[in-house]
C-alpha positions in Angstrom: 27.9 18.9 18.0 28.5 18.3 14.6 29.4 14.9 13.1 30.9 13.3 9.9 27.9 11.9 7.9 28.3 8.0 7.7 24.6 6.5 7.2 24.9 4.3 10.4 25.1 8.2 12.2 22.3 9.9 9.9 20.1 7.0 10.9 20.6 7.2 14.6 20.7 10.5 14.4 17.5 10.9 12.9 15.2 8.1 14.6 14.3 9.3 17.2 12.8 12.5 15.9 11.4 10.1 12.8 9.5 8.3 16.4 7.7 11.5 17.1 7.1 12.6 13.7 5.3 8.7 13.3 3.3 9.4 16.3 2.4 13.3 15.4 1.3 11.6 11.5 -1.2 9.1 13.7 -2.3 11.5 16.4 -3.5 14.7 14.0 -4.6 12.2 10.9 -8.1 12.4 11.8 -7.9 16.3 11.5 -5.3 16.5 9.1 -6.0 20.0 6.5 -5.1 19.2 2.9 -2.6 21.5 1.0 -3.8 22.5 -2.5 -2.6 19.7 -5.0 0.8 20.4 -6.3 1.0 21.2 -10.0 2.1 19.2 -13.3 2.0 15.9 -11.1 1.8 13.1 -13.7 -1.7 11.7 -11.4 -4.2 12.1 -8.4 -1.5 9.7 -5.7 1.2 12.1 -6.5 -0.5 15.1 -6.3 -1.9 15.1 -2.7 -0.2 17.1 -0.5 -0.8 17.6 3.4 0.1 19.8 6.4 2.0 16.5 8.2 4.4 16.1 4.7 5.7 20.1 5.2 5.9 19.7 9.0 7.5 16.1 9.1 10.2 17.5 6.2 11.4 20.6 7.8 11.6 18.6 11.3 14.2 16.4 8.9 15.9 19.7 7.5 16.3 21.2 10.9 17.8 18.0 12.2 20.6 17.2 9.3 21.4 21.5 9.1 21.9 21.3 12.4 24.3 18.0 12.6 25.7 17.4 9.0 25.6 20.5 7.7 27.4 19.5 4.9 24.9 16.6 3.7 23.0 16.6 0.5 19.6 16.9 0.9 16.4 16.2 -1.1 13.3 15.8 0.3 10.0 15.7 -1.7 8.5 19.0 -1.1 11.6 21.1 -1.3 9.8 23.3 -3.2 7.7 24.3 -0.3 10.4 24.0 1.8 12.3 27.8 3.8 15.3 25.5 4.0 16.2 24.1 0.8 18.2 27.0 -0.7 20.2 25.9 2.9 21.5 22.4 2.0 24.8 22.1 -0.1 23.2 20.5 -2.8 20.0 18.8 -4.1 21.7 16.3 -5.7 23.6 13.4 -6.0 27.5 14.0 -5.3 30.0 13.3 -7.5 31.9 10.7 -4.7 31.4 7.6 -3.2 33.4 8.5 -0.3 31.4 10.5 2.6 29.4 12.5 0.1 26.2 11.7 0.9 22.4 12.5 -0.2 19.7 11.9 2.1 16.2 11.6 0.5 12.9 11.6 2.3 9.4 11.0 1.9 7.7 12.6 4.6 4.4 11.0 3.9 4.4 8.3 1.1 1.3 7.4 0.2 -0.2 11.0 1.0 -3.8 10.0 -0.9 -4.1 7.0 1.4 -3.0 9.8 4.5 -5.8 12.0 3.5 -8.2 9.3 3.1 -7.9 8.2 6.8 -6.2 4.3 5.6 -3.2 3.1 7.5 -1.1 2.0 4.9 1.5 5.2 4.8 4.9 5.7 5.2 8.0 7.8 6.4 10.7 7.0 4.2 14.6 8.1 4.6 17.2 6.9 2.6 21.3 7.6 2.3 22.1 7.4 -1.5 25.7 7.7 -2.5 26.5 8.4 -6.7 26.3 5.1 -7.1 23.7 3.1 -5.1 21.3 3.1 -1.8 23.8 2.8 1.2 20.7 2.8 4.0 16.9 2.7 4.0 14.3 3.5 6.6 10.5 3.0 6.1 8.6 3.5 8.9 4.5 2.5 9.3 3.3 4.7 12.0 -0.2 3.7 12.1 1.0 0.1 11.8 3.9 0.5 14.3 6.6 -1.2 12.5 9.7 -0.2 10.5 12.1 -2.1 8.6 15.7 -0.5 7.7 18.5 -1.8 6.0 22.3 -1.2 5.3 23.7 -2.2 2.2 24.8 -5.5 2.1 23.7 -6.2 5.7 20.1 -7.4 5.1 16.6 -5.7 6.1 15.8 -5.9 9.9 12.3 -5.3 11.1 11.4 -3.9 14.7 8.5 -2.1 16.5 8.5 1.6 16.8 9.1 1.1 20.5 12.3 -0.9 19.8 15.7 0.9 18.9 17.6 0.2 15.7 19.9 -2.3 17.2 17.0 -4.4 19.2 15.6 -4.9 15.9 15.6 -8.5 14.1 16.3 -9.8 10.6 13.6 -10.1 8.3 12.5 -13.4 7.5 10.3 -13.7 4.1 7.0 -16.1 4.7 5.8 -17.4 1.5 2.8 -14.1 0.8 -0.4 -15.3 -0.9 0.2 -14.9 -4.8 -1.1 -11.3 -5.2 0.5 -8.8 -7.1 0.7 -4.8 -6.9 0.8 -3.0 -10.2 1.5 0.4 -9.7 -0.2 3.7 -12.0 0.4 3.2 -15.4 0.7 -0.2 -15.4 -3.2 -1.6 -14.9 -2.5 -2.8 -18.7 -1.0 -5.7 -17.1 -4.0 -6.8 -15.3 -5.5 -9.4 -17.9 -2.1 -11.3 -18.5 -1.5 -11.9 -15.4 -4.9 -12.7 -13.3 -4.6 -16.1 -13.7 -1.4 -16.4 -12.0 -2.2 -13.7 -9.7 -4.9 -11.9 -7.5 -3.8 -8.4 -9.2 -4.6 -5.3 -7.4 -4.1 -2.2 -9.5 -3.6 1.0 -7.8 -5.4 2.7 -10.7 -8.5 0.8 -10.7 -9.2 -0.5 -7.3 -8.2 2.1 -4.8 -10.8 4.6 -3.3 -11.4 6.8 -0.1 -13.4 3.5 1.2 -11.3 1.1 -0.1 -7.7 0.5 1.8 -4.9 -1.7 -0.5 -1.9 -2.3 0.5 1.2 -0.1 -0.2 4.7 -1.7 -2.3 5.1 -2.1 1.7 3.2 -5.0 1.1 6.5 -7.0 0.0 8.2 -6.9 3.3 4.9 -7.2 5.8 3.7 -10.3 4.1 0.8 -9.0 2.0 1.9 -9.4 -1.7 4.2 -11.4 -3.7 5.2 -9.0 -6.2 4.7 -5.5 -7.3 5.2 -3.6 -10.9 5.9 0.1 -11.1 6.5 2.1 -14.5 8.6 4.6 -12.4 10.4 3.9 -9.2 10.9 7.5 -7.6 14.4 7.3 -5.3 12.2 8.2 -2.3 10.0 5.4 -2.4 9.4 2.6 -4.6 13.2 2.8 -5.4 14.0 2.8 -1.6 11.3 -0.2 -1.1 12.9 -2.2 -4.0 16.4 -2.1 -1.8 14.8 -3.4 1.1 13.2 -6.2 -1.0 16.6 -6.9 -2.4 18.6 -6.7 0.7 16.0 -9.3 2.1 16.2 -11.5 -0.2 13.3 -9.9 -3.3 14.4 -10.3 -6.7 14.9 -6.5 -8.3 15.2 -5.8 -11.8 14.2 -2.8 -14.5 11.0 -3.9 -16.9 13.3 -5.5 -19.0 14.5 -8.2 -16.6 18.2 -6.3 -16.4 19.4 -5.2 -12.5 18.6 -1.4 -11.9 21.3 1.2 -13.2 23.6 2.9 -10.9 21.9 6.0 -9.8 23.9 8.3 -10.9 22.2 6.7 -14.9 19.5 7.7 -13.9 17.5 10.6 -14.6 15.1 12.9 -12.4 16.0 10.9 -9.6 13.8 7.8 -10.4 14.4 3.9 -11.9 12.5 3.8 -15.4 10.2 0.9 -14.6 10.8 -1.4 -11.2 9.9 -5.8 -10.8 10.0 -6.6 -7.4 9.0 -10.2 -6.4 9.7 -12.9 -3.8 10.5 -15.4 -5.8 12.3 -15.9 -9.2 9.3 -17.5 -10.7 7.1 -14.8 -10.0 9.4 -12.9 -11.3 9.9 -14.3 -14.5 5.6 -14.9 -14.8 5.6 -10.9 -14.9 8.4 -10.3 -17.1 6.9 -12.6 -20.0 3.4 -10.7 -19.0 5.6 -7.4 -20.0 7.0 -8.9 -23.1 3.4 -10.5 -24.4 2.1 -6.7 -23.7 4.7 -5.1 -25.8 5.3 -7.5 -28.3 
């Protein structure tokens, strides 16, 4: 049966299967067979590539071809993919009524995958031309997801529990530790006395587990800094911050551009933080570095 695209449908459409494809990413990790890097990546994280990112995509591509035929589509290995050339389009439409894209990370935080560490992701989001109208990020190994709607807040649940049993997000004060994403690490000395800083760059190994830009919404960080917030994940993270309550802005302190400004389906530089304070600690940090 075929159905109009609205995100409240692609969602419920699309969870269940996103269930499984949690549990498959858990039950086959320990075995799980590496791809061959993909090429011209811009470093090792984005470069990793596994058999549970091509099986978990097309699972998602089979699903939307089958029921919204006529949705937009752009998954993150689409270049691997038999059923791109099948979508309508791999990019943003030029409408804010109906004329979806769906983006999805299959396995965000592939590295950490391969490494055996717990902190990856599933993420699907419902862009229109002009912002994010839905988010889902799913843990599996954790077994928790939070989603959003725009404008309707984040809600948290367990991966037993269906959308609607799931409960609005409520923000603890997090220990003040911040997350600077790849290309960032710069911003280490200016800001460890405010902060315990984890840089993805520096402090990450195969025996050493950190947390994901997750870390914002589970309780583990305060803040995070990214020079380039992809639409299928850091971007999709920053909405969920926002919508629960996170203060979001570019590395200049301005509010992200509409995404239809942006180019090569990514944010130039996200600030995500918990509270405005932090938030204004790391912008100065930015300014002193590029002063």
């Amino acid at each position: 049966m075929l159905l109009s695209p609205t995100p409240q449908r692609i969602l419920a459409t699309l969870f269940p299967l996103l269930q499984s494809a949690a549990a498959y990413a858990c039950r086959i990790q320990a075995q799980i067979q590496a791809q061959p890097d993909k090429g011209n990546m811009p470093n090792f994280f984005a470069a990793a590539l596994s058999d549970a990112d091509l099986s978990i995509q097309t699972l998602v591509e089979v699903a939307l071809l089958g029921v919204f035929p006529e949705v937009r589509f752009f998954g993150e290995e689409y270049e691997q993919s038999f059923n791109t050339p099948y979508f309508r389009s791999i990019e943003l439409g030029a409408n804010l009524d109906d004329d979806y894209l769906v983006t999805l990370d299959p396995i965000d935080g592939t590295r950490f995958y391969l490494d055996g560490h717990s902190n990856f992701q599933i993420i699907l989001a419902v862009l229109d031309a002009v912002k994010y109208q839905a988010v889902l990020a799913i843990s599996p190994a954790k077994g928790e997801y939070f989603y959003s709607f725009h404008g309707q807040g984040t809600r948290q649940g367990t991966l037993d529990q269906p959308l609607e049993a799931c409960q609005p997000l409520q923000l603890s004060p997090p220990p003040a530790t911040v997350l600077l994403g790849v290309g960032m690490q710069h911003l280490a000395e200016r800001l460890q006395d405010q902060f315990t800083v984890i840089s993805i760059a520096q402090d990450y190994g195969a025996d050493t587990a950190i947390p994901n830009v997750n870390g914002i919404l589970s309780g583990e960080l305060s803040a995070a800094v990214l020079a380039a917030g992809n639409w299928i994940d850091g971007g999709a993270i920053a909405f969920l911050a926002q919508e629960a309550g996170c203060w979001v802005s570019d590395l200049q302190g301005d509010p992200l551009p509409p995404l239809r400004n942006c180019k090569d389906k990514r944010f130039q530089g996200i600030i995500i933080a918990t509270s405005p304070l932090e938030h204004q600690q790391i912008l100065e940090a930015i300014r002193s570095t590029t002063s």
